[in-house]
N, C-alpha and C positions, 0 to 999 in steps of 0.2 A: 504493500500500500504506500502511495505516495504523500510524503509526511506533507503539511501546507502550515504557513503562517498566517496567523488573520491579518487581513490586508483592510480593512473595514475601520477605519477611523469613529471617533466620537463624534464628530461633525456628519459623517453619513449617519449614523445610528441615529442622533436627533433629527434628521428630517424624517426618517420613518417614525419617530414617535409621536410627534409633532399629526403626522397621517394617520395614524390610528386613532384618535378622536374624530375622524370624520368617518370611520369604516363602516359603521352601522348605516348611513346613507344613502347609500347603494344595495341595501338589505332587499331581495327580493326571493320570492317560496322553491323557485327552480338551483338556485346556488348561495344563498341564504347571503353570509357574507362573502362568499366566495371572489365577488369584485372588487368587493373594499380593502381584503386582504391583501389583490396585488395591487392594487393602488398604493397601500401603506409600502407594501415590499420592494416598490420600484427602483428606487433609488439604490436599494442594495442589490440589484440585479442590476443595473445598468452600471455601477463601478463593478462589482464581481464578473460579467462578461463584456466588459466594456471593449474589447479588440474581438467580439464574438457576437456577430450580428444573427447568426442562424440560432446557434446555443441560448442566446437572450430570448428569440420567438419563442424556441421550446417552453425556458422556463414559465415565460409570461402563461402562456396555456396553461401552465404544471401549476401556477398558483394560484388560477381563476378558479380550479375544480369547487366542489361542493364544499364550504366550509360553515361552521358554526362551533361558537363557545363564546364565555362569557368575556365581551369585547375588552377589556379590560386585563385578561388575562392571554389575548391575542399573541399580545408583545412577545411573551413567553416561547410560543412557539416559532413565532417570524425570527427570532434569533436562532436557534435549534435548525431551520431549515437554511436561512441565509450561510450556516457554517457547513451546513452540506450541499449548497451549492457553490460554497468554492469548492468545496472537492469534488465535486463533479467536474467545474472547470479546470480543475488538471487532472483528470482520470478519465482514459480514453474506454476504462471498462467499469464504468460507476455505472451503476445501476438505481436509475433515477427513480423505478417504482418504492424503494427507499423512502425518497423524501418524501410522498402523499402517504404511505403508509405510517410514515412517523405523527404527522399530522391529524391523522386520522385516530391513531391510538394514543394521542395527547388529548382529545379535544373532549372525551369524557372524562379525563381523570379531574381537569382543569375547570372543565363548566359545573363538579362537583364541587370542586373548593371555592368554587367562584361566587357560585348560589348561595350554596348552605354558610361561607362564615361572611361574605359581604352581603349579598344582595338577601339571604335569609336572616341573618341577623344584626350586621350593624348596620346595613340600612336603617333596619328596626328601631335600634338605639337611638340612634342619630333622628328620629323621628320623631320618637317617641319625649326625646329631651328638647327637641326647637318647637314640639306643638304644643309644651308646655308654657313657654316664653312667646308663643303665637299667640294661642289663646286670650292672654293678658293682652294682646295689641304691643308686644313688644317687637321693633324690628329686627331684635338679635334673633329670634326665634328661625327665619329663614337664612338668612347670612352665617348663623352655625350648622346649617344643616349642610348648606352649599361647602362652606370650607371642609366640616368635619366629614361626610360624607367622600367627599372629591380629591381629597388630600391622601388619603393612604391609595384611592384607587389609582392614584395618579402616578405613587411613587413605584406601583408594583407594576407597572404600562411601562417603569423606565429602567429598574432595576430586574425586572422580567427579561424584555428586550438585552441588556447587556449583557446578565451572565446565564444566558439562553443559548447565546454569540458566543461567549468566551469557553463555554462548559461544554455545547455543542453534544453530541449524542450522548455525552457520557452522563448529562442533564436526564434525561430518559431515562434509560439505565438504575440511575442513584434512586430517583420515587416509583420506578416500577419494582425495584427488589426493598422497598420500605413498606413500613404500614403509615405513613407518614400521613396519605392522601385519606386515607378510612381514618384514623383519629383522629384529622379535624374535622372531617365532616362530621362523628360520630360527637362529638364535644361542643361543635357549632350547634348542631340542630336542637342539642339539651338548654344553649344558652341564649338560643332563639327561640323556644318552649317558655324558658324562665320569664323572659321580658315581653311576651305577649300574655302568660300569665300576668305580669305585671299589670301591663298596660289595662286588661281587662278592666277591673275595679275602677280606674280613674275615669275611662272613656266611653265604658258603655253606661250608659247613664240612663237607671229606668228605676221609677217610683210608682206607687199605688197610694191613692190618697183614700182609700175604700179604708171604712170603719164597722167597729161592729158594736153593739149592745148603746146603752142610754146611759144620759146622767153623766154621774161619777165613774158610774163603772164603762165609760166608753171605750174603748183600744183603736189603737191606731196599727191597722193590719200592715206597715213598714215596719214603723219603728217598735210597736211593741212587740210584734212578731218575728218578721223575717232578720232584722235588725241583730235582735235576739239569739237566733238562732246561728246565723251568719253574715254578716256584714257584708252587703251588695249580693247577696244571695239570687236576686232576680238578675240582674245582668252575666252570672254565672250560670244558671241554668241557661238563658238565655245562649251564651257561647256554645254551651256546650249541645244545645237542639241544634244551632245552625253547622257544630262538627260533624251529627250523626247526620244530619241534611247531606250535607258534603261526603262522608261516609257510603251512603247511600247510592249517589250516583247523579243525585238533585244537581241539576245545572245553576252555577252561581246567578244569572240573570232572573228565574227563576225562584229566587231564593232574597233576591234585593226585591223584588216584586210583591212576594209577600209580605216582606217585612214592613216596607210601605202603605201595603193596603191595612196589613194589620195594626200598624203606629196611627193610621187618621181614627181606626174603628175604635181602637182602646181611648184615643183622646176623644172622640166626641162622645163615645159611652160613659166618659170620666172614670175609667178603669186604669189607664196607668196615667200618670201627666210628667212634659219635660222636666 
């Protein structure tokens, strides 16, 4: 095998990074990202076969194929492959079904960790703490979602991208023979559980102003009741009918529909109030 140096400057690496913010763009059902990807990858195919006008069509083709994962963790692989497309460009016997195959068996392990501990749960967080500061009318409320949100995904689009390049197949290799990828998924989705548990209690917000008995001895079937027994008790059962909904197979539109028609019936009935 013939040994290669990375030839790929930090200055090329930031225009492809710089491109994968617009990758989603181009998102359509037949190659999903598939266009956005060589878009971002261009650059690092036009210096990697830059004396290689025939080799650069191939690739261009090789990198439009079908792609999808969580855009943000893109970077990741566009380095991994850009490192195997210099070695294709000095290896007259590289075998280029390689590089879509790499691709291909990255793009689940990555759209795993990508979902379950960003877009499953600090998204969550990050939402859950600026709707806090929204609510009130405060402007910090969205300006920390934007930064806190956008900030680690941002660093992982640049630090992905790099030692993707640098690490190149052996990137693959190292979290295919770990359990690295199943522990945090496994770890995320418990501390994405916890904080939508959380969140439960503060944001679903439902009360019953329904009384019983006369007099002195009136009750008040929230507070003397459910109160009592559980605190937000009704927003909790409530989560947990629209789980077994979802459980079920009930289609979410379906299930917002309800809830709507059931929210006007219970306030005009004066059964449950905002």
């Amino acid at each position: 095998m013939t040994t290669i140096s990375n030839s790929l400057t930090k200055k090329d690496l930031r225009k492809s990074f710089w491109r994968t913010f617009a990758m989603g763009s181009s998102w359509e059902f037949s190659r999903q990202l598939g266009v956005g990807y060589a878009y971002a990858m261009t650059p690092l195919l036009e210096k990697i076969y830059k004396n290689q006008p025939d080799e650069l069509k191939e690739s261009m083709e090789r990198n439009t194929e079908f792609f999808n994962v969580s855009n943000f963790c893109s970077s990741t692989i566009m380095g991994i492959t850009a490192s195997m497309e210099e070695q294709n460009a000095v290896e007259d016997d590289f075998d280029t079904k390689a590089i879509s195959n790499i691709k291909v068996s990255l793009m689940g392990p990555l759209s795993a960790i990508g979902d379950s501990l960003v877009m499953g749960t600090w998204r969550i967080i990050c939402t859950s703490i600026a709707a806090t500061f929204a609510l009130k009318g405060n402007i910090i409320g969205p300006l920390l979602f934007i930064i806190a949100y956008n900030l680690p995904c941002t660093l992982i689009r640049w630090f992905g991208l790099k030692y993707g390049y640098s690490m190149g197949i052996s990137f693959f290799e190292k979290i295919n023979t770990s359990n690295v990828i199943d522990k945090i998924s496994y770890y995320s989705s418990i501390l994405g559980m916890l904080v939508i548990g959380a969140m439960t209690s503060d944001y679903v917000v439902m009360d019953t102003p329904l009384t019983f008995g006369q007099g002195d001895a009136k009750m008040s079937l929230q507070t003397d009741v459910f109160d009592q027994i559980v605190p937000g008790l009704l927003p909790l059962l409530v989560t947990f009918i629209m789980y077994k909904l979802l459980k079920k197979g009930i289609g979410v539109g379906w299930i917002i529909l309800g809830t709507f028609v059931l929210g006007i019936l219970c306030s005009y009935f004066n059964i449950l109030v905002p």
